[in-house]
C-alpha positions as CSV (number, residue, x, y, z in Angstrom):
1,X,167.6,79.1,72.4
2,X,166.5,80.1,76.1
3,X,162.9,80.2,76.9
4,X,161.4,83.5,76.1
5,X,161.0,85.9,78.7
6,X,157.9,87.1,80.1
7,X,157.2,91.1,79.0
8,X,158.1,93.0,82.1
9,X,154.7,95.1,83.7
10,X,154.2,98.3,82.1
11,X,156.7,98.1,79.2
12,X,154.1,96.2,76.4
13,X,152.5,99.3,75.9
14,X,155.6,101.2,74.8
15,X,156.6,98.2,72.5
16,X,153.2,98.4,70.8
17,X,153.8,102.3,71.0
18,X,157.3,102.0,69.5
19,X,155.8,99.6,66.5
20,X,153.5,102.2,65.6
21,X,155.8,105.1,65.0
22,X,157.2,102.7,62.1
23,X,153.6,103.6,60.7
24,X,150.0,101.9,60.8
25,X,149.5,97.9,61.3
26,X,146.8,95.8,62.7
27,X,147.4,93.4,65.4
28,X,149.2,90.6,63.8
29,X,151.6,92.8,61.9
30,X,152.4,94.5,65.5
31,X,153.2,91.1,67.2
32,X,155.5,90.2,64.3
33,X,157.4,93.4,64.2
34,X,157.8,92.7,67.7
35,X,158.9,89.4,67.5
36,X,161.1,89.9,64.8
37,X,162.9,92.4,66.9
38,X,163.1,90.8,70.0
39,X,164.3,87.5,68.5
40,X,162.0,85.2,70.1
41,X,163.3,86.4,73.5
42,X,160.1,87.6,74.9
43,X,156.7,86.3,75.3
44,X,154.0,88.0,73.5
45,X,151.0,86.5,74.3
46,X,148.1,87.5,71.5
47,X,145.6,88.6,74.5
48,X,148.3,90.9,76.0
49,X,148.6,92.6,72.8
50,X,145.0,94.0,72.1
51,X,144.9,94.5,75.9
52,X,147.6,97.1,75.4
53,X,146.2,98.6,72.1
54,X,143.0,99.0,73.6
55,X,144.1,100.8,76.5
56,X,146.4,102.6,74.5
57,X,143.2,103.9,72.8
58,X,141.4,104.6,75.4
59,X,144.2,106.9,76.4
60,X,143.6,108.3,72.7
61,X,147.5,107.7,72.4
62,X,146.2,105.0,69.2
63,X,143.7,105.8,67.2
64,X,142.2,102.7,64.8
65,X,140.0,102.9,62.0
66,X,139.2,99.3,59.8
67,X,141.0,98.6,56.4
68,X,141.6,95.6,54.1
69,X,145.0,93.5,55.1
70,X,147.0,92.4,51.7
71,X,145.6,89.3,52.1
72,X,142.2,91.4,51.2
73,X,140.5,90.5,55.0
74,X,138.9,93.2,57.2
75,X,141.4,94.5,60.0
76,X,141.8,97.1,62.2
77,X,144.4,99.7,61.6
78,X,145.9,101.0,65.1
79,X,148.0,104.4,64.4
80,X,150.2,106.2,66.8
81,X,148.4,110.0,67.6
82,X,150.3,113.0,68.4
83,X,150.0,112.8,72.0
84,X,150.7,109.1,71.3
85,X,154.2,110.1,69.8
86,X,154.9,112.5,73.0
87,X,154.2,109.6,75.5
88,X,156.3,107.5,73.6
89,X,159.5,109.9,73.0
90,X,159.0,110.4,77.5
91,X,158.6,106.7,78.1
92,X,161.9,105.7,76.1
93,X,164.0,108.1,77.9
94,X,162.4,107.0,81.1
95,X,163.2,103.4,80.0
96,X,166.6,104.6,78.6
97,X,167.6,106.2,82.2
98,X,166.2,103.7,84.5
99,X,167.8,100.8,82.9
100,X,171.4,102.5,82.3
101,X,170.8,103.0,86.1
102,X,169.9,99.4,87.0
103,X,172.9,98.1,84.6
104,X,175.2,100.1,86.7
105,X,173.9,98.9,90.3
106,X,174.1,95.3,88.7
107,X,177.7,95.2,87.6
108,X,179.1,97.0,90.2
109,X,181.9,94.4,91.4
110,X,181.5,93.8,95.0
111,X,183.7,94.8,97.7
112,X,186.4,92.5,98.7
């Protein structure tokens, strides 16, 4: 398998964003939802990760309140809010659109 890639700038918070729609989950179970999606392909460095959720919270678009894991330790619960779920559902179109547009610059054959 190729290296994993480094998480673009400004996309980790939409991942972490997309996780939580799925429903609550501390830190670790965000990182492995991601990483089980994205195959190993990207980078998710720990630090990144409650970089995002915490400015994702500040931006009361996560809210978090502490629970007990199933391995009965004390967590943090991060939960998507409903301006949360708005942001998201404007960031994946923006996402969707920007990178149907790149795709098409990028393959575009050029001209003989």
């Amino acid at each position: 398998m190729a290296n994993p890639l480094p998480v673009l700038r400004g996309t980790l918070d939409t991942l972490v964003l997309k996780a939580l729609a799925t429903g609550p989950m501390h830190g670790f179970e965000i990182t492995a939802w991601l990483d089980q999606r994205a195959r190993g392909n990207l980078e998710l460095l720990d630090s990144a990760l409650y970089q995002a959720v915490y400015r994702l919270e500040a931006r009361r678009l996560v809210s978090a309140e502490w629970g007990i894991t199933g391995h009965n330790r004390r967590a943090r619960y991060y939960s998507l809010t409903t301006a949360g779920r708005a942001h998201l559902r404007r960031e994946v179109s923006n996402w969707l659109r920007y990178t149907t547009t790149v795709s098409g610059i990028l393959t575009t054959p050029h001209p003989a």
